[in-house]
C-alpha positions in Angstrom: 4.0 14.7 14.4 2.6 15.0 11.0 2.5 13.0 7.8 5.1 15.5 6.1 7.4 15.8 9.0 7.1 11.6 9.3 7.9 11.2 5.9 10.9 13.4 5.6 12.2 11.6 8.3 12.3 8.5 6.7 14.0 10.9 3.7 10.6 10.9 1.4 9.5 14.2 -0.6 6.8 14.2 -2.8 7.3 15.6 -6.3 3.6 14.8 -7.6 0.0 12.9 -7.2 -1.0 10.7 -9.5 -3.9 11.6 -11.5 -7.3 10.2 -10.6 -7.1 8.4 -14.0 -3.3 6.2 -13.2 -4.7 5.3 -9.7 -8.2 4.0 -11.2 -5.6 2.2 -14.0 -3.9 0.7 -11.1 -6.3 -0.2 -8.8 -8.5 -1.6 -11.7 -5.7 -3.9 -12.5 -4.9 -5.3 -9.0 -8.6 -5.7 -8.3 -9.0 -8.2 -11.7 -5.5 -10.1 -10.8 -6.6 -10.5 -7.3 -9.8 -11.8 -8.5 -8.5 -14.2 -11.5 -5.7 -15.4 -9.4 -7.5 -16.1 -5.9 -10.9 -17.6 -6.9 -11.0 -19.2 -3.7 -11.6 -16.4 -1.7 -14.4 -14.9 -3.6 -14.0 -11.3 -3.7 -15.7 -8.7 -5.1 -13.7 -7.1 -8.3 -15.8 -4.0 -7.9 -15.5 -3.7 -4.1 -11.8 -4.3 -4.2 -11.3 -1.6 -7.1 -13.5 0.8 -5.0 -11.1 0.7 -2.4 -8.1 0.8 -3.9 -9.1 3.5 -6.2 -9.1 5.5 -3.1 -6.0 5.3 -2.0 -3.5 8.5 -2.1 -0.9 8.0 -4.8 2.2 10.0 -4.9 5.8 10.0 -7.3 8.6 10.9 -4.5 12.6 11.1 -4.0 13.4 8.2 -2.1 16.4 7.7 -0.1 18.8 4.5 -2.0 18.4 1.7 -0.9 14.8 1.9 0.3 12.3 0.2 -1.8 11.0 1.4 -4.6 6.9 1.7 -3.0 6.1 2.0 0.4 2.8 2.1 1.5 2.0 4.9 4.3 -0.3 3.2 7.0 -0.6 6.6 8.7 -2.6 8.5 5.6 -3.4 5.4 3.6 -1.0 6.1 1.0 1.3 4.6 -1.3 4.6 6.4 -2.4 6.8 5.6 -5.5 10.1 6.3 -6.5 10.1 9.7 -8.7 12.8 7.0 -10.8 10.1 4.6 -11.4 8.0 5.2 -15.0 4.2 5.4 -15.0 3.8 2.0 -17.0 5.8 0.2 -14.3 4.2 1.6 -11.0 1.5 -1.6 -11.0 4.5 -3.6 -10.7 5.0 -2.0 -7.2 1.8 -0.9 -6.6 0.3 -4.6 -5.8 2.8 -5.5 -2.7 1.5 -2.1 -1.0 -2.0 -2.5 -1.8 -1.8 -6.0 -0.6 -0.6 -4.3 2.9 -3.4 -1.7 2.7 -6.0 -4.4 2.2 -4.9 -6.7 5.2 -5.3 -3.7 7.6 -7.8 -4.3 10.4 -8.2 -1.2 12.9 -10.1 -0.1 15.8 -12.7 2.3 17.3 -10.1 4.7 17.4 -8.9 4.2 13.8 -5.6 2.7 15.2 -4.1 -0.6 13.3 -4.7 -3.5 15.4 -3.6 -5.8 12.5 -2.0 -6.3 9.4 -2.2 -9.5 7.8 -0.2 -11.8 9.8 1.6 -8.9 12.0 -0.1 -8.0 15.2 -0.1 -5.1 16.8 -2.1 -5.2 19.8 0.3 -6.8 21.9 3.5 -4.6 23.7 5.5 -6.6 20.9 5.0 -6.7 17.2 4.6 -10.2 16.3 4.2 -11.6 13.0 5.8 -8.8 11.1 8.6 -10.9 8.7 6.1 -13.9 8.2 3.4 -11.6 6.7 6.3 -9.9 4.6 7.0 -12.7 3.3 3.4 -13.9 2.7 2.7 -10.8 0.6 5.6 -11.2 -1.4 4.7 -15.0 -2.3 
């Protein structure tokens, strides 16, 4: 199945791409509050913004009731609401790069992990806990 066909399924259409310069804007951002908020961990600002900045960005009718950003394991992409404005997207933007970040995959490019949620098992385990986690 493709992307397209998987994301009009869940009722997504793309209207536009951000521009190079609002994903650098947003991934710049996230990469300093990650760094300023969780010391602790030590990462690298210019790492982090290197790869968030690439990361596929797109404005998109959503179906109500669905959130207003949902990040796209399956092309490493994070879609939001056509609804929301440009100055606000970072507000959504973290949560998804926060899932995109946690990703651990294998050989085969196939997510293994994400965060707390596990995937290599014939159950997903974890799922709720590490939604929850990334929205503390």
């Amino acid at each position: 199945m493709s992307i397209e066909s998987d994301l009009r399924k869940d009722g997504i259409r793309v209207v536009d791409v951000l521009d190079t310069m609002s994903v650098n804007k947003i991934a710049h951002s996230i990469a300093t509050k990650l760094c300023e908020n969780f010391p602790e961990l030590c990462f690298n600002e210019t790492d982090l913004f290197a790869k968030l900045s690439q990361l596929n960005m797109y404005k998109a009718t959503m179906p109500e009731g669905m959130a207003e950003a949902n990040y796209f394991y399956k092309n490493t992409s994070i879609y939001f609401n056509e609804k929301i404005a440009y100055e606000d997207l970072e507000e959504f933007a973290i949560h998804e790069c926060l899932h995109f970040l946690q990703e651990v995959r294998d050989e085969n490019n196939k997510i293994t992990k994400m965060g707390l949620s596990d995937y290599t098992k014939f159950k997903t385990v974890g799922t709720g806990l590490n939604e929850a986690a990334v929205q503390y």
